[in-house]
N, C-alpha and C positions, 0 to 999 in steps of 0.2 A: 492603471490598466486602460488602453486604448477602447472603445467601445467602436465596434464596427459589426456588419448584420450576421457575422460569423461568432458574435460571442453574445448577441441577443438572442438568436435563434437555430444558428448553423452547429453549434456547438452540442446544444441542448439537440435536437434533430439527428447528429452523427450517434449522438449515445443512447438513445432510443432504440435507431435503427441497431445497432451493433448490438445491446444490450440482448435483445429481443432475438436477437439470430443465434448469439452465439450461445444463450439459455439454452434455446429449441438445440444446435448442435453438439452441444456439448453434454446432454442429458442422460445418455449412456455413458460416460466418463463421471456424471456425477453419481449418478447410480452403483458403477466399480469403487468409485473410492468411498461411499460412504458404507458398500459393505467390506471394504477391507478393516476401515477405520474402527469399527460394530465390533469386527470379530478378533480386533487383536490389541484392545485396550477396553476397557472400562469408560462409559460417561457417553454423552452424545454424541452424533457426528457434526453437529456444525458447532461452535465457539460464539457469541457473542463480546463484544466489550463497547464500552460507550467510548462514543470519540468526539474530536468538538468540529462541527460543518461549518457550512456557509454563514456568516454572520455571527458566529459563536454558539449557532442552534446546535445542542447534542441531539447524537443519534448510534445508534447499536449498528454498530459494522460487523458486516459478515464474512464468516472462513469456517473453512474444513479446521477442526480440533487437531490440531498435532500435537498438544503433550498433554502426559495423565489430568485425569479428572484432578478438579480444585488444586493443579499445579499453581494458576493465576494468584491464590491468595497466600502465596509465599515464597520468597527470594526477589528478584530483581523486577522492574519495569520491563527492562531492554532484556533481548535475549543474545546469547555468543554463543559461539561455537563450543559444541561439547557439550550445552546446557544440558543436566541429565532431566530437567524436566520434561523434553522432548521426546516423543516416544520412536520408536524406531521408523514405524510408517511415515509421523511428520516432520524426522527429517528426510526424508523423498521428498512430501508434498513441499516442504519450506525450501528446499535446493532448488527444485521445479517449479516454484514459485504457483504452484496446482493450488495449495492451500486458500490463495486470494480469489479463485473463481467464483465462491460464492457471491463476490461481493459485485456480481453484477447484475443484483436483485436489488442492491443496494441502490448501481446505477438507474434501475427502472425505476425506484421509488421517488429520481430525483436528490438523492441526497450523496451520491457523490457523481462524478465524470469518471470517462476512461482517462481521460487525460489531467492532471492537477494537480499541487502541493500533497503528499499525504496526509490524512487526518492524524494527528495527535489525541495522545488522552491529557483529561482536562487540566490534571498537576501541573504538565509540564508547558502548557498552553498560559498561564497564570505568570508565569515567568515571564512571555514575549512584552518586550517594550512596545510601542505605541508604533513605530514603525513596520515591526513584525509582523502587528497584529493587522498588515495589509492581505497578506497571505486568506484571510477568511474571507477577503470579499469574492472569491470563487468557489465554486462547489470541490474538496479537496476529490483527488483520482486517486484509481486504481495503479496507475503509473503514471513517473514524470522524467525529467531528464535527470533528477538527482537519487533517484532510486535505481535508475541505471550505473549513475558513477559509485553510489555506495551499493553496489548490486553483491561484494564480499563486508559487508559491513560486520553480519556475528564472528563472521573471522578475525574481526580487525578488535572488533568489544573484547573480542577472546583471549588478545592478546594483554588486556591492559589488567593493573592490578586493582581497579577499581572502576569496571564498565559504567557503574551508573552516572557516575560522575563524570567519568571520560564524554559520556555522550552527550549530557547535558552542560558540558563549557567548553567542548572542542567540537563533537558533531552536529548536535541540533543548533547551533548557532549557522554555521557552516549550511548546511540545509535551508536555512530560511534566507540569507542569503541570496540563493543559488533559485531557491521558489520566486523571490521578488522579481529575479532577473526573467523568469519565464511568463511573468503576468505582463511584462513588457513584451514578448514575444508569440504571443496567443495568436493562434493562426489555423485554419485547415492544414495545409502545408505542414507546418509545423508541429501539431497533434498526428498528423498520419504518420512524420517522419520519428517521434517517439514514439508509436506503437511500434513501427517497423523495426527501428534499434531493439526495444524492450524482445519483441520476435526473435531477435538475431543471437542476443544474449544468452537466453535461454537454450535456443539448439546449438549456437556455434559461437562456443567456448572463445574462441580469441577473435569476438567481434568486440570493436572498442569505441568506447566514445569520450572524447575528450572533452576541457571546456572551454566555453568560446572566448 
């Protein structure tokens, strides 16, 4: 990764400021869903799970809970489409991608970006070869340009006879990838112009992004 004054400080600075506004904006929506979440499952409203950060440091990433309590400590890692663990409210929040807004408490704490590789859990983190494991020298995001391309991903886990395994030697290869390619491409520009994609996806269905 290139070091320039946008990834010592401009970087860190944009997700501060964003972080901090879009908390305060967004606090009656957090509000609405953490009483829908209350009253039509069972278990808390936020989710927890450990994930691996910057430099390999774990840290508890945060999300609105979409499927039954202690669903976590049984069946698959990855989730697909249909998963009945899912409760019906969190497949809205997981379609609308609403699920991940907590995790910009995360961003304030410093321990991830809006923009950056997604954080993995530590199993399958254990697995990246020595090259891969370049990916950790940035704080991983809340989005990136390959969560946008796998932006039907449970759809695609859904289809396979064997998701966990599909994901782990056809997609999370694929992914890291596609992450190294973006630590080459770290920029203002280029974090605004993936939040803006990430924006576009979510309201308007046949917005596309290709790879480069």
């Amino acid at each position: 990764m290139k070091t320039t004054h946008y990834t010592i400080w401009g970087k860190r600075t944009l997700d501060l400021f964003v972080a901090c506004t879009g908390l305060i904006v967004v606090s009656p929506l957090f509000a609405l869903l953490a009483v829908l979440i209350k009253v039509t499952s069972k278990g808390p409203v936020f989710y927890r799970q450990e994930r691996v950060g910057r430099s390999g440091k774990l840290f508890r990433i945060a999300k609105f809970r979409s499927m039954y309590l202690h669903a976590d400590r049984s069946g698959l890692l990855v989730t697909s489409a249909g998963d009945p663990r899912v409760t019906p409210v969190g497949r809205i929040l997981r379609r609308l991608k609403l699920d991940e807004l907590p995790q910009l408490w995360n961003v304030l704490k410093g321990e991830m970006s809006l923009v950056g590789p997604r954080p993995e859990v530590p199993c399958y983190v254990k697995s990246y070869s020595t090259s891969q494991r370049q990916v950790l020298t940035v704080r991983p995001g809340i989005t990136d340009p390959v969560s946008i391309l796998y932006r039907h991903e449970e759809k695609t886990l859904g289809e396979q006879a064997d998701p966990e395994r599909y994901y782990r030697e056809v997609v999370m290869p694929d992914k890291l990838n596609l992450n190294l390619e973006y630590l080459n491409h770290i920029s203002l520009s280029y974090d605004l112009s993936v939040l803006l994609r990430t924006t576009g996806c979510l309201f308007l269905p046949k917005w596309r992004l290709t790879r480069s």
